[in-house]
N, C-alpha and C positions, 0 to 999 in steps of 0.2 A: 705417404698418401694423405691427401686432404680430405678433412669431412665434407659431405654434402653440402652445400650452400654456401662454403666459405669462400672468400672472396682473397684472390690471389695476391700476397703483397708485393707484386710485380720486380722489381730486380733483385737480389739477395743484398742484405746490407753487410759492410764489414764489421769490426767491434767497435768503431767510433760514431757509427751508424750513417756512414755514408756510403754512397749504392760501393758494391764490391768493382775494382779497377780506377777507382779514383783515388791517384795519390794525392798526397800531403805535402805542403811544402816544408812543414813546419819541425824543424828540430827540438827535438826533446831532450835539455841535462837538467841534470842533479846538481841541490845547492844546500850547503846547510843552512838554517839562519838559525840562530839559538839552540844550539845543537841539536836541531832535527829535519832530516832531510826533506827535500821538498822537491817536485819538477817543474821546470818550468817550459813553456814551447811555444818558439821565438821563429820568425822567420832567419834562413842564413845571413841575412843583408842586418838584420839587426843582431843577433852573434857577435859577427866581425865586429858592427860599432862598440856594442858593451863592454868586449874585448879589448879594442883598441882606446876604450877609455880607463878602462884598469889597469894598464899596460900604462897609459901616459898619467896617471895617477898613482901610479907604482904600489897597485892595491890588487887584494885578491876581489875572483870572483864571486866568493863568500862573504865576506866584508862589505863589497858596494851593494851586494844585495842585500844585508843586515842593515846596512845604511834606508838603503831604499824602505825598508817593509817597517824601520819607524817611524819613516816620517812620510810614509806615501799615503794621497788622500784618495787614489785609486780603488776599485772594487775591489782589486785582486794582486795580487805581487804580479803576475805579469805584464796587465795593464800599466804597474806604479813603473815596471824596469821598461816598458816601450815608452812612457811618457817621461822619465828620467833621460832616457838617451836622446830622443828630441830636444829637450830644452836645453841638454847638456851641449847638442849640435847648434843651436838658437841664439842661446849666449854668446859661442864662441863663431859666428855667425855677423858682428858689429861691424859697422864701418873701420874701426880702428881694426878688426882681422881682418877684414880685406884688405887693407890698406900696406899692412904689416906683409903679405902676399902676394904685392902687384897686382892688386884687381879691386874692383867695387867703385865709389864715386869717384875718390884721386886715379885711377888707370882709366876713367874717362874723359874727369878734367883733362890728363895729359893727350888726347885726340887718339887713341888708341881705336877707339870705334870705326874708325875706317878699317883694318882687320877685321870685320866682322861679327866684332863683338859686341853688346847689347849696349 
């Protein structure tokens, strides 16, 4: 029961403090960095990449974020590990990886654009 004059706080909130029935996209793991556990919560689409960069780096996922959190100029580790796997996509992102791929400036040079392609 509420006191006299108070004023309703109209939907109930969850514990993240968003109105109750509004999911999350956002996955939450466990990571060590200097031996102390930390969470981090990443959407799934970036998981998969961070994953599939330590996978192709043949490193764990404790290591590239020990990596990440000395040298990240980010506010937060999980900012530094969302702006890591960008850049990491960016790099590998150059004409020479397009090229290497059949796509980008040489897959247009070659008149390929008539298929539709940009």
């Amino acid at each position: 029961m509420s006191k006299p004059g108070a004023k309703s706080a109209g939907r109930s909130k969850n514990v993240a403090g968003r109105p109750a029935g509004d999911a999350t996209t956002l996955v939450n793991r466990n990571v060590t960095i200097e031996g102390r556990r930390t969470s981090l919560r990443l959407e799934p689409t970036m998981w998969d990449a961070f994953d599939e960069i330590c996978h192709r780096e043949t490193i764990t996922r404790n290591q590239l974020c020990e990596t990440i959190y000395q040298f990240k100029h980010a506010s937060t580790l999980t900012a530094g590990v969302r702006a890591f796997v960008v850049n990491y996509y960016r790099a590998a992102a150059t004409e020479d990886g397009h090229a290497s791929m059949g796509h980008g400036a040489l897959y247009r040079a070659r008149g390929n654009q008539r298929r539709g392609f940009p």
